[in-house]
C-alpha positions as CSV (number, residue, x, y, z in Angstrom):
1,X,-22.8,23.0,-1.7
2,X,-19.4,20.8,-2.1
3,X,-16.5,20.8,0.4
4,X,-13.8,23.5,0.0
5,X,-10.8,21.5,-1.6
6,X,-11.9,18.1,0.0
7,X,-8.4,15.8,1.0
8,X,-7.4,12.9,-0.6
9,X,-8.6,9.8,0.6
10,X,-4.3,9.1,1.1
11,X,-4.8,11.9,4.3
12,X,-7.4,10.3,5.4
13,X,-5.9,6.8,5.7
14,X,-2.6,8.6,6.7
15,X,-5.0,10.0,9.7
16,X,-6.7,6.7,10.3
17,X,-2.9,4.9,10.7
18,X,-1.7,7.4,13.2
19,X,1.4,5.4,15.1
20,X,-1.0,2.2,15.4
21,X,0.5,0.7,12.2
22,X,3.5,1.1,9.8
23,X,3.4,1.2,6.5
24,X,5.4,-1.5,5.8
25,X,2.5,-3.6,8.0
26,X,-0.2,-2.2,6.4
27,X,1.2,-2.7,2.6
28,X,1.9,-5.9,3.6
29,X,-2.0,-6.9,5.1
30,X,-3.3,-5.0,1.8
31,X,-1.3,-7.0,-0.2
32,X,0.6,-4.2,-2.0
33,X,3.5,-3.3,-2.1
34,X,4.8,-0.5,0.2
35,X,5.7,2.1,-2.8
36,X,2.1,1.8,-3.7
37,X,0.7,2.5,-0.6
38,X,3.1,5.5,-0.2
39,X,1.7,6.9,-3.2
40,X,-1.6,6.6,-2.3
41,X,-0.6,8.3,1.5
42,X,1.2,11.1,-0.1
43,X,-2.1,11.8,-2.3
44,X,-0.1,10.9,-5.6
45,X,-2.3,8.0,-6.9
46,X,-6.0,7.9,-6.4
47,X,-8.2,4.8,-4.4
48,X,-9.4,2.1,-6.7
49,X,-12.4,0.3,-6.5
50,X,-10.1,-3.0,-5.6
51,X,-8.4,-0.7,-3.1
52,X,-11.7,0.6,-1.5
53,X,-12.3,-2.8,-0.9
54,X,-9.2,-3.4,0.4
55,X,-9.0,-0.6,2.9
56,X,-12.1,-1.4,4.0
57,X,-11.5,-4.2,5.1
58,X,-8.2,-2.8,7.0
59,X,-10.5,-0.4,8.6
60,X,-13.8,-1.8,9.6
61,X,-15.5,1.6,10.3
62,X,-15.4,2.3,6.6
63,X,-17.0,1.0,3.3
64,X,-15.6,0.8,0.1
65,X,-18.4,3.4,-0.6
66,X,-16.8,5.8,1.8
67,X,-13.3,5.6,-0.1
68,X,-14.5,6.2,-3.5
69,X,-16.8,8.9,-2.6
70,X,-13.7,10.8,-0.7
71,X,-12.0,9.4,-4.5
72,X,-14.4,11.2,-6.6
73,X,-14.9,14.2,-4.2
74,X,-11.6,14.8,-4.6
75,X,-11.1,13.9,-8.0
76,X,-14.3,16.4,-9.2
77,X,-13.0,19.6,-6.6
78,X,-9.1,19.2,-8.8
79,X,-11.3,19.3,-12.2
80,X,-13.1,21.9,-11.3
81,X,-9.7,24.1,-9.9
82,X,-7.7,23.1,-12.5
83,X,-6.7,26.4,-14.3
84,X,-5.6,24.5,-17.3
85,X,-8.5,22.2,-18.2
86,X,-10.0,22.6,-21.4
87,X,-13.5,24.9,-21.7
88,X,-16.1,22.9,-21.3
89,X,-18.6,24.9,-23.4
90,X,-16.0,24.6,-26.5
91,X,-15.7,21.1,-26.0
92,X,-19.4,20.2,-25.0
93,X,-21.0,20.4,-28.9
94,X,-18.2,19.2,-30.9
95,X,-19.0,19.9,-34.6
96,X,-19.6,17.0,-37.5
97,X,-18.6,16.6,-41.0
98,X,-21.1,15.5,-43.0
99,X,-21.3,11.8,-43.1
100,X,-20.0,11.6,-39.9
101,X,-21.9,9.1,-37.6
102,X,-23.6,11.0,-35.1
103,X,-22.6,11.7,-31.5
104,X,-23.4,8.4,-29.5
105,X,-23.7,5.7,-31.8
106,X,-20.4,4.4,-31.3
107,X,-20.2,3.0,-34.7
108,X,-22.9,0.9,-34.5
């Protein structure tokens, strides 16, 4: 069973940063700028794969593995919340025209 509404990975690192660092420090050892890491910690903009890596390096008690799991945890618990997403059963068997290519062959 998944995680009731799992947090974004930004409360995680805001947890992981306590008072140990700013973020003006941290942006700065990331090598981003402080705006982007703000929007990461305030759970506006989600963890990269270049940012995984980045973080863990910042904090070597976690993997880039570890981000982008907490990324995609998140990321499928919103999809699967969201009230206005599209039905997937309407969407899942589109229907063709005839002479359409079919569903896959990406115009090969």
């Amino acid at each position: 069973m998944g995680m009731y509404n799992p947090p974004h990975p930004g409360e995680m690192l805001k947890e992981f940063m306590s008072d140990s660092i700013t973020v003006t420090q941290l942006a700065a050892d990331l090598c981003i700028t402080r705006t982007a890491l703000s929007k990461i910690i305030n759970s506006r903009t989600a963890i990269s794969t270049a940012m995984a890596e980045k973080l863990a390096i910042a904090f070597p008690f976690t993997t880039p593995q570890m981000w982008l799991i907490w990324q995609n945890s998140y990321d499928l618990w919103q999809l699967e919340h969201d009230q206005q997403r599209f039905d997937r059963k309407a969407c899942a068997h589109p229907t063709r025209k005839s002479g359409d290519k079919q569903a896959g062959s990406l115009g090969k």
